[in-house]
Structure formats: C-alpha cells, structure tokens
N, C-alpha and C positions, 0 to 999 in steps of 0.2 A: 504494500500500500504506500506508493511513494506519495510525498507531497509535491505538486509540481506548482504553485505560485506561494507567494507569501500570503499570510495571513491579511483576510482582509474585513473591515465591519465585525472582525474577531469571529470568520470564518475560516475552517480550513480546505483547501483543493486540492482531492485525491484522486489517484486509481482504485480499484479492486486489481489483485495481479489473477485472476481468473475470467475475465470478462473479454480474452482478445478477439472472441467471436461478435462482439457488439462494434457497432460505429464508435467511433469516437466519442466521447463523453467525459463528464467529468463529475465526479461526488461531492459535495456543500453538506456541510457541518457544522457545529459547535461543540468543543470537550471530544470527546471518544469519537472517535471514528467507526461507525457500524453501518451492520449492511444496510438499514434505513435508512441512511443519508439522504437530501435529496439530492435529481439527480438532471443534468442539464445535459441533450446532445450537444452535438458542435458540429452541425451542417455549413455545407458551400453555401448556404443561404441566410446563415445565421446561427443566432443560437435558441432553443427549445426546449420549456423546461417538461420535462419526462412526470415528474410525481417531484411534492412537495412533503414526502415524508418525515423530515425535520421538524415541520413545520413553521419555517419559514416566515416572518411577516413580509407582508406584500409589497410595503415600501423598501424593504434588504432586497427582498427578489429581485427588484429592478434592478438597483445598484447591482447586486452579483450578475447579471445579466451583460449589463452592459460590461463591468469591469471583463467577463470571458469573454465579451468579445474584440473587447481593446487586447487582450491578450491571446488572441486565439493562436497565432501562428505558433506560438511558443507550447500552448499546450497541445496543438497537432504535431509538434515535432518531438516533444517528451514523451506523448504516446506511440511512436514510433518509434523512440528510441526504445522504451520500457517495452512495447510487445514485436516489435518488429515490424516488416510489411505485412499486409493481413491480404 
C-alpha cells in the first residue's frame, strides 16, 4: 500500500498492491488505511469518484478531486511504476 502524494486536507493517497487488474485509481482516507477507503478513478477524461466509503464531506471531495487531478500525471506514473504495464 504505497502512498503516492502527500498528505492532503489530512488525507492520505494510496494503492491497494492487489488491485493491478483495475484502471487506474487511487484510495482517500483519514488515520488507517483500509479496504473502505474511498475510492477515485483516474480516467483520460478526468477524475471519478467510484464510492465515498470514508465518508467523505462533500466540500473535501471536491478539493481531493480537483487536487488528483492537478496531480494526475504523477499518480498514473506511480501506478505504473508500482504494478507495471497492465
């Protein structure tokens, strides 16, 4: 479960290291890192948020929304570095 951005709104941005059958994505949390995280694609069109199993407030979502995707290049290259080409 790497983390690939800094801590953000005292979020954290991780992989699952079991998920390299899935798109590109990224997990959002607070404290512990579990498999409910929620959970944001990272499409060529954007970013999409998957389930808000965290529970998340609506006005963070945004902000982590946009912050993934001011960051996208970098977490589609960590995830290819982390699971390889898919």
């Amino acid at each position: 479960m790497p983390k690939i951005l800094l801590d953000f709104l005292g979020y954290s941005f991780f992989f699952w290291a079991n998920e390299n059958n899935e798109p590109p994505h990224v997990h959002v949390c607070k404290g512990k890192q579990t498999e409910n995280a929620t959970k944001f694609w990272i499409r060529p069109g954007g970013v999409e948020l998957v389930h808000n199993k965290s529970q998340i407030p609506q006005n963070d979502l945004n902000k982590i929304a946009r912050y993934i995707a001011q960051n996208r290049s970098r977490i589609i290259t960590a995830w290819y570095d982390f699971f390889g080409e898919i």
